[in-house]
C-alpha positions in Angstrom: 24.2 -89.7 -24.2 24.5 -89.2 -27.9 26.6 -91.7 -30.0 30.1 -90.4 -31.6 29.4 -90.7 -35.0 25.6 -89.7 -35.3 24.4 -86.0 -36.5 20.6 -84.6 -36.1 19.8 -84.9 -40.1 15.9 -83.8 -38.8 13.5 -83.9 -36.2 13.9 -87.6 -34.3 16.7 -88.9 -36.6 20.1 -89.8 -35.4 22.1 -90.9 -38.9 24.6 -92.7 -38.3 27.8 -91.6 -40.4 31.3 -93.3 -40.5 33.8 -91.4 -38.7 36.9 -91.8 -41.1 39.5 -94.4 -39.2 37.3 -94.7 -36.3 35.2 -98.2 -36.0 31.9 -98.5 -33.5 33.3 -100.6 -30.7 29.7 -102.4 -29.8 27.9 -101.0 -33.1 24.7 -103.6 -32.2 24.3 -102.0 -28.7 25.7 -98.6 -29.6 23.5 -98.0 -33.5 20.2 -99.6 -30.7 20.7 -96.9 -28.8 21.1 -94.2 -30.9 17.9 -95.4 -32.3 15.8 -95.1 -29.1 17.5 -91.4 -28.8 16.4 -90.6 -32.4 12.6 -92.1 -31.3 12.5 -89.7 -28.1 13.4 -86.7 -30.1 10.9 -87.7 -32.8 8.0 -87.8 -29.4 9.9 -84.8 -27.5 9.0 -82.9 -31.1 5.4 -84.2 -31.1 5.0 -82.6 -27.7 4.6 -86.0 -25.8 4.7 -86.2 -21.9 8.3 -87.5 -21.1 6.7 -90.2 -18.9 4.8 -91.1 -21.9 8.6 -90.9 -23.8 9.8 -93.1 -20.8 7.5 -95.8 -20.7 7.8 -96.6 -24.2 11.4 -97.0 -24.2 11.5 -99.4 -21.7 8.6 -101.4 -23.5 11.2 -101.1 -26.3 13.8 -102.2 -24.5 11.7 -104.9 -22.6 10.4 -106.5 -25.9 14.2 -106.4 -27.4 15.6 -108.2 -24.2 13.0 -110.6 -24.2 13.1 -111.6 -28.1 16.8 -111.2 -27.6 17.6 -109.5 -30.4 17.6 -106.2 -32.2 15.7 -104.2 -33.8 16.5 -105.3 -37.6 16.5 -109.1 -36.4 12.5 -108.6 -34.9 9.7 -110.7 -36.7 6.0 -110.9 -36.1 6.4 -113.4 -34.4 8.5 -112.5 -31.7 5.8 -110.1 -30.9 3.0 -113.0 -31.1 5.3 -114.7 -28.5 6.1 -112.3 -26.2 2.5 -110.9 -26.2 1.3 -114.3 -25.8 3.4 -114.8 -22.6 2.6 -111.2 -21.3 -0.7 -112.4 -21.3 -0.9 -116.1 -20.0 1.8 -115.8 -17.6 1.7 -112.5 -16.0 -1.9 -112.0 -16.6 -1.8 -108.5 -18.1 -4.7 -106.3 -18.4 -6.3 -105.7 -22.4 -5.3 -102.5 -22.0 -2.0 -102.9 -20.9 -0.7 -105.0 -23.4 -2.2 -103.3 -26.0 -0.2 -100.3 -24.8 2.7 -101.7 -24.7 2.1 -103.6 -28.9 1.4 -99.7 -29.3 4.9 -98.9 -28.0 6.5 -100.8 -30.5 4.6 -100.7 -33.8 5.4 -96.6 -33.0 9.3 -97.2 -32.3 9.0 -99.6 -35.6 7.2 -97.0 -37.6 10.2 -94.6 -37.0 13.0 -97.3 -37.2 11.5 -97.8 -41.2 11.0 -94.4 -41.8 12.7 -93.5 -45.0 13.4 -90.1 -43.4 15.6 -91.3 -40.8 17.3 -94.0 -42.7 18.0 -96.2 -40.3 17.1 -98.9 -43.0 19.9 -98.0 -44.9 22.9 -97.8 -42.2 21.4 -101.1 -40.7 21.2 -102.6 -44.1 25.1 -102.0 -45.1 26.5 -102.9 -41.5 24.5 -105.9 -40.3 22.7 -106.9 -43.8 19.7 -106.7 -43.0 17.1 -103.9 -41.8 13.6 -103.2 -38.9 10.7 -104.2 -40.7 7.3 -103.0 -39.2 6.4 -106.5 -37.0 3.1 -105.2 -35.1 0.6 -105.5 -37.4 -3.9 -105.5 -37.1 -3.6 -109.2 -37.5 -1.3 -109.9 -34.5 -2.5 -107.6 -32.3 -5.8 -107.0 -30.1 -8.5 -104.3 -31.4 -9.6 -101.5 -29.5 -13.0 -102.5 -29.8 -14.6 -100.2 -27.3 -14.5 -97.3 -25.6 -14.3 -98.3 -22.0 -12.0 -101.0 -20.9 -11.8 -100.0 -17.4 -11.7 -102.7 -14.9 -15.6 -104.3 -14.3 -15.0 -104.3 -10.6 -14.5 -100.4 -10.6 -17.6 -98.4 -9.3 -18.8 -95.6 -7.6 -19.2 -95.1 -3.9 -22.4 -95.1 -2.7 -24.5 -92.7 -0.9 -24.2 -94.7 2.4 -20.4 -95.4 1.6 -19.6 -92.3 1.2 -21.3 -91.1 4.6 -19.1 -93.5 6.2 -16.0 -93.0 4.8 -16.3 -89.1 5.6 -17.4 -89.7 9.1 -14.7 -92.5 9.7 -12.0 -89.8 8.3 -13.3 -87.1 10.9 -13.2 -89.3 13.4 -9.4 -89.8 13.1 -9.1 -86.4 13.6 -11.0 -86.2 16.4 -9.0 -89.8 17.9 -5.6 -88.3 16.6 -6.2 -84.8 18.3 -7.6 -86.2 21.6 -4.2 -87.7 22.4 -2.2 -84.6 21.5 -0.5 -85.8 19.1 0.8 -83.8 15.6 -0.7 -85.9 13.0 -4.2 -83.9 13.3 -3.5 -81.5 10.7 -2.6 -84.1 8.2 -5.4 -86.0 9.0 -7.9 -82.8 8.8 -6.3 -81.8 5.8 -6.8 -85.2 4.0 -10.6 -85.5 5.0 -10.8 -82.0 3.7 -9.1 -83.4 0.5 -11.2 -86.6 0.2 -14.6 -84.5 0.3 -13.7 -81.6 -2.0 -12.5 -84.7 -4.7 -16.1 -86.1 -4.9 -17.7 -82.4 -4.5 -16.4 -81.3 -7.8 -15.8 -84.7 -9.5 -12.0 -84.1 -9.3 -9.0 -86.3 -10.7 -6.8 -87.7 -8.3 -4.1 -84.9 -10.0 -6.6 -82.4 -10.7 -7.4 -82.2 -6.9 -3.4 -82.4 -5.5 -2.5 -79.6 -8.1 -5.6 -76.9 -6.5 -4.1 -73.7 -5.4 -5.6 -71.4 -2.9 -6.4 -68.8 -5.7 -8.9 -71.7 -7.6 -11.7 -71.0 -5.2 -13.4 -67.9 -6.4 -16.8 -66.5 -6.4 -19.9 -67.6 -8.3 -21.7 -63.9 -8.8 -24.6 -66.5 -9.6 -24.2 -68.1 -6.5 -23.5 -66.0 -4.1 -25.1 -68.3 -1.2 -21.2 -69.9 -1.4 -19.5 -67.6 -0.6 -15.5 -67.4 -1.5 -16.4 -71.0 -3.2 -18.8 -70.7 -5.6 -16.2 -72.0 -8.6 -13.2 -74.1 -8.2 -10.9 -73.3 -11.1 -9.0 -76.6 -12.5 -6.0 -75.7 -14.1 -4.3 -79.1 -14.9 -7.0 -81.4 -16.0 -6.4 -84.5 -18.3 -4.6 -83.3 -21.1 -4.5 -85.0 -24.8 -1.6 -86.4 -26.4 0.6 -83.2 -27.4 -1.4 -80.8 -25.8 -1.4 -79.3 -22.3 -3.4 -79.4 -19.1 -6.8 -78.9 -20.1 -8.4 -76.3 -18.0 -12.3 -76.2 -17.1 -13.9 -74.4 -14.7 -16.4 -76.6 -11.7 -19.5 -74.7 -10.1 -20.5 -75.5 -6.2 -23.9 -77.4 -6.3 -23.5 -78.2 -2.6 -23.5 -75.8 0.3 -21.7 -77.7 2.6 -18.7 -78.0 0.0 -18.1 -74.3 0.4 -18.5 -74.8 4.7 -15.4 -77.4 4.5 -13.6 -75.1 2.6 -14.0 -72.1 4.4 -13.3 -73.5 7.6 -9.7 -75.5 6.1 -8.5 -72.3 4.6 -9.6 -69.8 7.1 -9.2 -72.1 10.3 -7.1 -74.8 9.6 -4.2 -74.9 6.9 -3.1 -71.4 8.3 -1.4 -74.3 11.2 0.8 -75.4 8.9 2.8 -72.1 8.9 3.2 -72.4 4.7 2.1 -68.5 4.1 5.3 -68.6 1.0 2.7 -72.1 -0.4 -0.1 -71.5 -2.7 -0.9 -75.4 -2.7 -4.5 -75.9 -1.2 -3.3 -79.2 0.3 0.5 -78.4 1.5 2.5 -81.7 2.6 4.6 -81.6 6.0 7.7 -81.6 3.9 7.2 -80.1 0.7 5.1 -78.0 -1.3 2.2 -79.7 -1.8 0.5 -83.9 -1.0 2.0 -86.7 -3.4 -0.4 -89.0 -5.3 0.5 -91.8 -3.5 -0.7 -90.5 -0.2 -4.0 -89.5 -2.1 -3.9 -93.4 -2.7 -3.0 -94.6 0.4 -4.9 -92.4 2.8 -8.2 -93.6 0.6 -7.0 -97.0 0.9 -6.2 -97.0 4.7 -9.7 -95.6 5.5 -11.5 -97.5 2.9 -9.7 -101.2 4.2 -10.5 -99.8 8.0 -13.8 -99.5 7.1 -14.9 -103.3 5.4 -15.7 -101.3 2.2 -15.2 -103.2 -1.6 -11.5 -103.1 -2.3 -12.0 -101.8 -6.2 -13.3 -98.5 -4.6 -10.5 -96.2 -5.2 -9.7 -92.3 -5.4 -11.3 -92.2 -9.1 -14.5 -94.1 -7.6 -15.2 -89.9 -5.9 -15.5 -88.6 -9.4 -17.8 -91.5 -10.5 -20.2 -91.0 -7.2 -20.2 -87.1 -8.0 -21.5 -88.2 -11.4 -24.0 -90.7 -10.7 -25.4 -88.8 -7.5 -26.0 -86.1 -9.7 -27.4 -87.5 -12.5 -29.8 -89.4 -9.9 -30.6 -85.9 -8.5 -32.2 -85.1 -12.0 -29.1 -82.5 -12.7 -28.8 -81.7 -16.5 -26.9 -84.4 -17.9 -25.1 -81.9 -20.5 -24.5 -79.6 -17.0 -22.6 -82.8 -15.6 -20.9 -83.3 -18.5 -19.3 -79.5 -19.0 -18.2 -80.0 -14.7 -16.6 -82.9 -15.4 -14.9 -81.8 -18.4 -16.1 -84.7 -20.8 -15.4 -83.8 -24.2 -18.6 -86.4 -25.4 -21.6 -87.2 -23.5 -20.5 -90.9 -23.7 -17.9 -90.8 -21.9 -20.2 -89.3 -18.8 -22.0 -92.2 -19.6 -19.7 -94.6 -18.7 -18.9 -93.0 -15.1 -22.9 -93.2 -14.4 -23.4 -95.6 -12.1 -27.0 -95.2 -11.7 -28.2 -97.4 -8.3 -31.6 -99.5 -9.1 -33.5 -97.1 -6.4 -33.0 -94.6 -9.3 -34.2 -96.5 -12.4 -37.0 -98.1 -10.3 -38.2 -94.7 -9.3 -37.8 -93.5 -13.5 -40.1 -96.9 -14.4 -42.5 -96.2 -11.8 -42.4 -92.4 -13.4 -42.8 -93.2 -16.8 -45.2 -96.2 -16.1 -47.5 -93.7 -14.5 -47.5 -91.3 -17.0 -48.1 -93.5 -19.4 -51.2 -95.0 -17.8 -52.3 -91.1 -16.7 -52.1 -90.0 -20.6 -54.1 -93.1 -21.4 -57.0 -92.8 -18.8 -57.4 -89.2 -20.0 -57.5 -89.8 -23.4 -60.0 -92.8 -22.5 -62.1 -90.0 -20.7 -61.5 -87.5 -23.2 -62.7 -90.4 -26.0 -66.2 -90.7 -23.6 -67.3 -87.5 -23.6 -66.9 -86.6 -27.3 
Protein backbone atom coordinates (compact mmCIF):
# COMPACT_ATOMS: atom_id res chain seq x y z
CA UNK A 1 0.00 0.00 0.00
CA UNK A 2 1.83 3.04 -0.97
CA UNK A 3 1.85 6.12 1.40
CA UNK A 4 -0.13 9.46 0.29
CA UNK A 5 2.56 11.74 0.00
CA UNK A 6 5.55 9.59 -1.38
CA UNK A 7 6.65 9.62 -5.35
CA UNK A 8 9.15 6.87 -6.99
CA UNK A 9 12.20 9.53 -7.33
CA UNK A 10 14.29 6.13 -8.65
CA UNK A 11 14.62 2.59 -8.40
CA UNK A 12 13.77 1.52 -4.48
CA UNK A 13 13.18 5.08 -3.29
CA UNK A 14 9.92 6.32 -1.86
CA UNK A 15 10.66 10.33 -1.05
CA UNK A 16 8.67 11.46 1.10
CA UNK A 17 7.20 15.04 0.04
CA UNK A 18 4.81 17.38 2.07
CA UNK A 19 1.48 17.38 0.66
CA UNK A 20 0.57 21.19 1.03
CA UNK A 21 -2.19 21.47 4.15
CA UNK A 22 -2.21 17.77 4.65
CA UNK A 23 -0.17 16.41 7.88
CA UNK A 24 1.02 12.42 8.17
CA UNK A 25 -1.46 11.12 10.72
CA UNK A 26 1.06 8.34 12.29
CA UNK A 27 4.33 9.77 10.26
CA UNK A 28 6.65 7.22 12.61
CA UNK A 29 4.60 4.13 11.51
CA UNK A 30 3.53 5.59 8.20
CA UNK A 31 7.47 7.20 6.81
CA UNK A 32 8.60 3.11 8.44
CA UNK A 33 6.60 1.74 6.07
CA UNK A 34 7.09 3.54 3.17
CA UNK A 35 10.73 2.73 3.88
CA UNK A 36 10.38 -1.12 3.76
CA UNK A 37 8.26 -0.43 0.35
CA UNK A 38 11.14 1.65 -1.08
CA UNK A 39 13.66 -1.49 0.22
CA UNK A 40 11.43 -4.13 -1.78
CA UNK A 41 11.49 -2.18 -4.87
CA UNK A 42 15.22 -1.55 -4.47
CA UNK A 43 15.42 -5.93 -4.23
CA UNK A 44 12.32 -6.47 -6.76
CA UNK A 45 14.87 -4.21 -9.25
CA UNK A 46 17.96 -6.41 -8.33
CA UNK A 47 15.86 -9.39 -9.44
CA UNK A 48 15.68 -10.99 -5.92
CA UNK A 49 13.24 -14.03 -5.17
CA UNK A 50 10.18 -12.37 -3.46
CA UNK A 51 10.52 -14.89 -0.65
CA UNK A 52 13.95 -13.66 -0.33
CA UNK A 53 12.09 -9.88 -0.37
CA UNK A 54 9.70 -11.36 2.30
CA UNK A 55 11.92 -12.81 4.79
CA UNK A 56 13.93 -9.78 5.08
CA UNK A 57 11.16 -7.54 5.87
CA UNK A 58 9.95 -9.42 8.56
CA UNK A 59 13.63 -9.65 9.96
CA UNK A 60 13.24 -5.89 9.63
CA UNK A 61 10.28 -5.64 11.20
CA UNK A 62 11.29 -8.31 13.90
CA UNK A 63 14.52 -6.40 14.92
CA UNK A 64 12.40 -2.98 14.98
CA UNK A 65 9.67 -4.53 17.31
CA UNK A 66 12.07 -6.01 19.41
CA UNK A 67 14.54 -2.83 19.86
CA UNK A 68 11.28 -0.98 20.00
CA UNK A 69 12.09 1.63 17.98
CA UNK A 70 12.58 2.94 14.47
CA UNK A 71 14.78 2.92 12.07
CA UNK A 72 16.61 6.42 12.77
CA UNK A 73 16.49 5.75 16.72
CA UNK A 74 18.58 2.00 15.96
CA UNK A 75 22.23 1.80 17.48
CA UNK A 76 24.83 -0.94 17.46
CA UNK A 77 23.88 -1.87 20.15
CA UNK A 78 20.42 -2.75 19.83
CA UNK A 79 21.71 -5.13 17.35
CA UNK A 80 24.46 -6.60 19.84
CA UNK A 81 21.38 -7.18 22.12
CA UNK A 82 18.98 -8.60 20.17
CA UNK A 83 21.59 -10.86 18.39
CA UNK A 84 22.74 -11.79 21.64
CA UNK A 85 19.34 -13.01 22.76
CA UNK A 86 18.57 -14.61 19.35
CA UNK A 87 21.34 -16.69 20.16
CA UNK A 88 21.31 -17.62 24.00
CA UNK A 89 17.73 -17.87 24.27
CA UNK A 90 16.32 -19.31 21.28
CA UNK A 91 19.35 -21.12 20.32
CA UNK A 92 19.70 -20.02 16.71
CA UNK A 93 21.69 -21.64 14.15
CA UNK A 94 25.26 -19.50 12.92
CA UNK A 95 23.81 -19.33 9.90
CA UNK A 96 20.57 -18.20 10.81
CA UNK A 97 21.46 -15.29 12.64
CA UNK A 98 23.92 -14.27 10.40
CA UNK A 99 21.10 -14.15 7.87
CA UNK A 100 18.98 -12.32 9.54
CA UNK A 101 22.38 -9.30 10.78
CA UNK A 102 22.48 -9.64 6.87
CA UNK A 103 18.84 -8.56 6.61
CA UNK A 104 19.37 -5.45 8.31
CA UNK A 105 22.86 -4.11 7.54
CA UNK A 106 21.06 -4.37 3.72
CA UNK A 107 17.68 -2.48 4.79
CA UNK A 108 20.30 0.05 6.68
CA UNK A 109 22.48 0.38 3.61
CA UNK A 110 19.44 1.63 1.67
CA UNK A 111 17.79 3.68 4.58
CA UNK A 112 21.48 5.87 4.39
CA UNK A 113 21.66 5.91 0.93
CA UNK A 114 22.10 9.39 -0.27
CA UNK A 115 20.08 8.45 -3.32
CA UNK A 116 17.01 7.82 -1.53
CA UNK A 117 17.20 10.53 1.05
CA UNK A 118 15.56 9.15 3.58
CA UNK A 119 18.30 10.83 5.81
CA UNK A 120 17.18 13.97 4.93
CA UNK A 121 13.12 13.72 5.38
CA UNK A 122 13.96 11.74 8.73
CA UNK A 123 16.35 14.35 9.68
CA UNK A 124 13.86 17.49 9.39
CA UNK A 125 10.73 15.58 10.88
CA UNK A 126 12.06 13.57 13.76
CA UNK A 127 15.76 15.24 14.09
CA UNK A 128 17.58 12.69 13.75
CA UNK A 129 18.43 10.09 10.90
CA UNK A 130 19.27 5.59 10.27
CA UNK A 131 22.81 5.27 10.73
CA UNK A 132 24.34 1.94 9.39
CA UNK A 133 24.31 -0.17 12.98
CA UNK A 134 25.51 -3.75 11.60
CA UNK A 135 28.91 -3.42 11.42
CA UNK A 136 32.25 -6.51 10.95
CA UNK A 137 32.85 -5.82 14.55
CA UNK A 138 29.36 -6.75 15.86
CA UNK A 139 28.58 -9.31 13.81
CA UNK A 140 29.77 -13.14 13.17
CA UNK A 141 32.22 -13.83 10.08
CA UNK A 142 31.54 -16.12 7.49
CA UNK A 143 34.52 -17.96 8.08
CA UNK A 144 33.88 -20.96 5.96
CA UNK A 145 32.28 -22.37 3.35
CA UNK A 146 30.15 -25.09 4.84
CA UNK A 147 28.13 -24.38 7.82
CA UNK A 148 25.70 -27.11 7.34
CA UNK A 149 24.54 -28.90 10.39
CA UNK A 150 27.50 -31.69 11.65
CA UNK A 151 24.77 -34.18 12.23
CA UNK A 152 23.77 -34.10 8.43
CA UNK A 153 25.08 -37.10 6.26
CA UNK A 154 24.55 -39.26 3.60
CA UNK A 155 22.53 -42.50 3.63
CA UNK A 156 24.33 -45.41 3.44
CA UNK A 157 24.42 -48.17 1.07
CA UNK A 158 22.58 -50.54 3.54
CA UNK A 159 20.12 -47.53 4.48
CA UNK A 160 19.32 -46.83 1.42
CA UNK A 161 18.42 -50.65 0.59
CA UNK A 162 16.10 -50.38 3.36
CA UNK A 163 14.43 -47.37 3.03
CA UNK A 164 13.54 -48.46 -0.71
CA UNK A 165 12.43 -51.80 0.23
CA UNK A 166 10.40 -50.53 3.32
CA UNK A 167 8.71 -47.90 0.73
CA UNK A 168 7.69 -50.80 -1.71
CA UNK A 169 6.43 -52.65 0.75
CA UNK A 170 3.76 -50.09 1.60
CA UNK A 171 2.74 -50.39 -1.61
CA UNK A 172 2.42 -53.77 -1.65
CA UNK A 173 0.60 -53.57 2.36
CA UNK A 174 -1.57 -50.48 0.99
CA UNK A 175 -2.68 -52.33 -2.32
CA UNK A 176 -3.35 -55.76 -0.57
CA UNK A 177 -6.20 -54.25 1.36
CA UNK A 178 -7.73 -52.43 -1.63
CA UNK A 179 -7.42 -49.47 -0.60
CA UNK A 180 -6.67 -45.96 -2.95
CA UNK A 181 -3.65 -44.77 -1.32
CA UNK A 182 -1.40 -47.26 -3.67
CA UNK A 183 -0.79 -44.88 -6.25
CA UNK A 184 0.46 -42.21 -3.97
CA UNK A 185 2.51 -44.53 -2.30
CA UNK A 186 4.08 -46.05 -5.74
CA UNK A 187 4.46 -42.68 -6.87
CA UNK A 188 6.45 -41.49 -3.84
CA UNK A 189 8.88 -44.57 -3.77
CA UNK A 190 9.25 -43.84 -7.47
CA UNK A 191 10.10 -40.23 -6.33
CA UNK A 192 12.43 -41.11 -3.48
CA UNK A 193 14.71 -43.39 -5.82
CA UNK A 194 14.88 -41.20 -8.92
CA UNK A 195 16.04 -38.17 -6.13
CA UNK A 196 19.25 -40.21 -5.11
CA UNK A 197 19.62 -41.64 -8.83
CA UNK A 198 20.46 -38.30 -10.25
CA UNK A 199 21.57 -36.38 -7.09
CA UNK A 200 18.33 -34.25 -7.24
CA UNK A 201 17.25 -31.21 -4.97
CA UNK A 202 14.34 -31.67 -3.02
CA UNK A 203 12.78 -28.81 -5.77
CA UNK A 204 14.67 -29.91 -8.57
CA UNK A 205 13.03 -33.35 -8.31
CA UNK A 206 9.04 -32.03 -7.55
CA UNK A 207 9.49 -29.60 -10.52
CA UNK A 208 10.52 -32.83 -13.30
CA UNK A 209 8.16 -32.97 -16.20
CA UNK A 210 7.42 -35.92 -18.24
CA UNK A 211 9.29 -34.30 -21.31
CA UNK A 212 12.89 -34.17 -18.97
CA UNK A 213 13.53 -37.87 -19.61
CA UNK A 214 15.03 -38.11 -22.92
CA UNK A 215 17.56 -40.28 -24.68
CA UNK A 216 21.23 -40.62 -24.17
CA UNK A 217 22.37 -41.54 -28.07
CA UNK A 218 25.58 -42.56 -25.91
CA UNK A 219 23.57 -44.67 -23.88
CA UNK A 220 21.28 -46.22 -25.58
CA UNK A 221 21.16 -49.37 -23.07
CA UNK A 222 18.49 -46.77 -21.13
CA UNK A 223 16.31 -46.47 -23.16
CA UNK A 224 13.70 -43.25 -23.06
CA UNK A 225 15.96 -42.36 -19.83
CA UNK A 226 19.27 -41.92 -20.62
CA UNK A 227 19.30 -37.89 -19.48
CA UNK A 228 16.97 -36.28 -17.09
CA UNK A 229 16.82 -32.60 -17.99
CA UNK A 230 16.70 -30.22 -14.75
CA UNK A 231 15.20 -27.15 -15.53
CA UNK A 232 14.92 -25.38 -12.10
CA UNK A 233 18.06 -26.07 -10.27
CA UNK A 234 19.49 -23.73 -7.51
CA UNK A 235 19.57 -20.41 -8.90
CA UNK A 236 22.00 -17.41 -7.67
CA UNK A 237 20.96 -14.29 -6.19
CA UNK A 238 19.32 -12.28 -9.26
CA UNK A 239 19.46 -14.90 -11.60
CA UNK A 240 17.08 -17.72 -12.64
CA UNK A 241 16.75 -21.44 -12.33
CA UNK A 242 19.99 -22.77 -13.25
CA UNK A 243 19.54 -25.58 -15.74
CA UNK A 244 22.00 -28.62 -16.05
CA UNK A 245 21.52 -31.65 -17.69
CA UNK A 246 22.05 -35.39 -15.40
CA UNK A 247 23.19 -38.69 -17.41
CA UNK A 248 21.73 -42.28 -16.22
CA UNK A 249 24.78 -44.20 -14.66
CA UNK A 250 22.35 -46.87 -13.36
CA UNK A 251 20.20 -49.20 -15.32
CA UNK A 252 17.79 -49.86 -12.99
CA UNK A 253 17.01 -45.95 -12.67
CA UNK A 254 15.70 -46.09 -16.24
CA UNK A 255 13.49 -49.65 -15.17
CA UNK A 256 11.60 -47.49 -12.34
CA UNK A 257 10.98 -44.98 -14.70
CA UNK A 258 9.76 -46.78 -17.49
CA UNK A 259 7.52 -48.84 -15.54
CA UNK A 260 5.86 -45.34 -13.38
CA UNK A 261 5.33 -43.55 -16.70
CA UNK A 262 4.29 -46.27 -18.89
CA UNK A 263 2.40 -48.43 -16.17
CA UNK A 264 1.62 -46.54 -13.40
CA UNK A 265 0.97 -42.60 -13.38
CA UNK A 266 -1.24 -43.23 -16.46
CA UNK A 267 -3.88 -44.30 -13.06
CA UNK A 268 -3.97 -41.07 -12.08
CA UNK A 269 -6.13 -40.01 -15.12
CA UNK A 270 -3.90 -36.45 -15.40
CA UNK A 271 -3.26 -36.76 -19.43
CA UNK A 272 -3.84 -32.37 -19.38
CA UNK A 273 -0.48 -32.72 -16.36
CA UNK A 274 3.02 -32.63 -17.55
CA UNK A 275 4.26 -33.02 -13.82
CA UNK A 276 6.33 -36.35 -13.44
CA UNK A 277 5.02 -36.68 -9.88
CA UNK A 278 1.20 -35.33 -10.13
CA UNK A 279 -0.53 -34.81 -6.59
CA UNK A 280 -4.26 -36.20 -6.01
CA UNK A 281 -5.36 -32.68 -5.89
CA UNK A 282 -3.28 -30.50 -7.92
CA UNK A 283 -0.83 -30.26 -10.42
CA UNK A 284 2.02 -31.57 -9.14
CA UNK A 285 3.53 -33.07 -5.06
CA UNK A 286 4.30 -30.22 -2.51
CA UNK A 287 7.65 -30.09 -0.73
CA UNK A 288 6.37 -30.84 2.37
CA UNK A 289 5.09 -34.20 1.48
CA UNK A 290 8.63 -34.75 -0.13
CA UNK A 291 9.55 -34.10 3.68
CA UNK A 292 7.16 -35.88 5.33
CA UNK A 293 6.89 -39.06 3.30
CA UNK A 294 10.92 -39.32 3.83
CA UNK A 295 10.45 -38.64 7.38
CA UNK A 296 7.48 -41.13 7.94
CA UNK A 297 9.52 -43.96 6.26
CA UNK A 298 12.83 -42.96 7.69
CA UNK A 299 11.24 -42.75 11.64
CA UNK A 300 9.34 -46.28 10.66
CA UNK A 301 12.37 -47.63 9.97
CA UNK A 302 14.83 -46.79 13.32
CA UNK A 303 17.12 -44.80 10.86
CA UNK A 304 19.31 -41.45 12.31
CA UNK A 305 16.89 -38.67 12.51
CA UNK A 306 19.31 -35.95 10.67
CA UNK A 307 18.88 -38.10 7.44
CA UNK A 308 16.69 -36.10 5.41
CA UNK A 309 15.56 -35.56 1.58
CA UNK A 310 19.02 -33.67 0.85
CA UNK A 311 20.95 -36.72 2.58
CA UNK A 312 19.74 -38.64 -1.35
CA UNK A 313 21.89 -36.09 -3.18
CA UNK A 314 24.82 -36.62 -0.72
CA UNK A 315 24.66 -40.68 -0.98
CA UNK A 316 24.45 -40.21 -4.92
CA UNK A 317 27.71 -38.29 -4.46
CA UNK A 318 29.60 -40.27 -2.12
CA UNK A 319 28.49 -43.69 -3.76
CA UNK A 320 29.82 -42.47 -6.76
CA UNK A 321 32.90 -41.13 -5.85
CA UNK A 322 33.49 -44.50 -3.93
CA UNK A 323 32.68 -46.28 -7.20
CA UNK A 324 35.90 -44.54 -8.65
CA UNK A 325 33.48 -42.22 -11.01
CA UNK A 326 35.41 -39.06 -12.28
CA UNK A 327 35.23 -36.68 -9.56
CA UNK A 328 35.04 -33.61 -12.28
CA UNK A 329 32.01 -36.10 -13.96
CA UNK A 330 30.20 -35.88 -10.47
CA UNK A 331 30.70 -32.56 -10.12
CA UNK A 332 29.19 -31.33 -13.82
CA UNK A 333 25.80 -33.95 -12.60
CA UNK A 334 25.49 -32.33 -9.68
CA UNK A 335 25.80 -28.98 -11.03
CA UNK A 336 28.60 -27.66 -8.60
CA UNK A 337 29.97 -24.64 -9.93
CA UNK A 338 33.61 -25.60 -7.81
CA UNK A 339 34.90 -28.87 -7.10
CA UNK A 340 34.81 -27.84 -3.35
CA UNK A 341 31.59 -27.69 -2.96
CA UNK A 342 31.36 -31.65 -4.22
CA UNK A 343 33.70 -32.00 -1.68
CA UNK A 344 31.79 -31.16 1.06
CA UNK A 345 28.67 -33.59 0.05
CA UNK A 346 31.43 -36.60 -0.05
CA UNK A 347 30.84 -38.63 2.54
CA UNK A 348 33.36 -41.15 1.85
CA UNK A 349 32.57 -44.47 4.34
CA UNK A 350 36.03 -45.82 6.02
CA UNK A 351 35.55 -49.25 3.74
CA UNK A 352 36.41 -46.75 0.94
CA UNK A 353 39.60 -45.00 2.33
CA UNK A 354 40.80 -48.24 3.89
CA UNK A 355 40.57 -49.90 0.52
CA UNK A 356 42.61 -46.40 -1.18
CA UNK A 357 45.48 -46.95 1.83
CA UNK A 358 45.73 -50.54 1.28
CA UNK A 359 45.93 -49.36 -2.70
CA UNK A 360 48.42 -46.88 -2.43
CA UNK A 361 50.38 -48.88 0.45
CA UNK A 362 50.85 -51.61 -2.11
CA UNK A 363 51.87 -49.77 -4.80
CA UNK A 364 54.15 -48.15 -2.98
CA UNK A 365 55.87 -51.24 -1.62
CA UNK A 366 55.43 -52.93 -5.41
CA UNK A 367 57.49 -49.76 -6.97
CA UNK A 368 60.02 -50.25 -4.28
CA UNK A 369 60.66 -54.06 -4.49
CA UNK A 370 61.13 -53.60 -8.23
CA UNK A 371 63.28 -50.93 -8.17
CA UNK A 372 65.21 -53.03 -5.34
CA UNK A 373 65.31 -55.85 -8.08
CA UNK A 374 65.97 -53.71 -10.82
CA UNK A 375 69.06 -52.10 -8.42
CA UNK A 376 70.43 -56.09 -8.12
CA UNK A 377 70.70 -56.91 -11.45
CA UNK A 378 72.55 -53.78 -12.75
Amino acid sequence: MRLVGFEARNVGAARLSLVAGVPLLRPEEQVFAAMLEGFANQQLARNLARTTIEGRENTVKAFAAYANAFPWQWSAAMVDEWLGDLRSLRDLKKSTIRGYSQAVRAFCTYATDPAYEWAQQCLARFGTHPIQVVHEWNTAVHAQENESDPAKRAFTRAELEALFDYADEQVARIRAFGRKGWLPAFRDAVLLKTAYSYGLRRNETRMLDEPDFTRNPHGPEFGDYGVCLVRHGKAKKGSPPKRRSVLTVWPWSAEILDEWFTEIRPHFGLDDNPAAWPSERGLRVGCQRLNSRLATYRDALGLDPALDFHSLRRAYVTHLIEDGWDPRFVQEQVGHEHASTTSIYTCVSSDFRTRTLRRTLDATVTAALAATKKGGTS
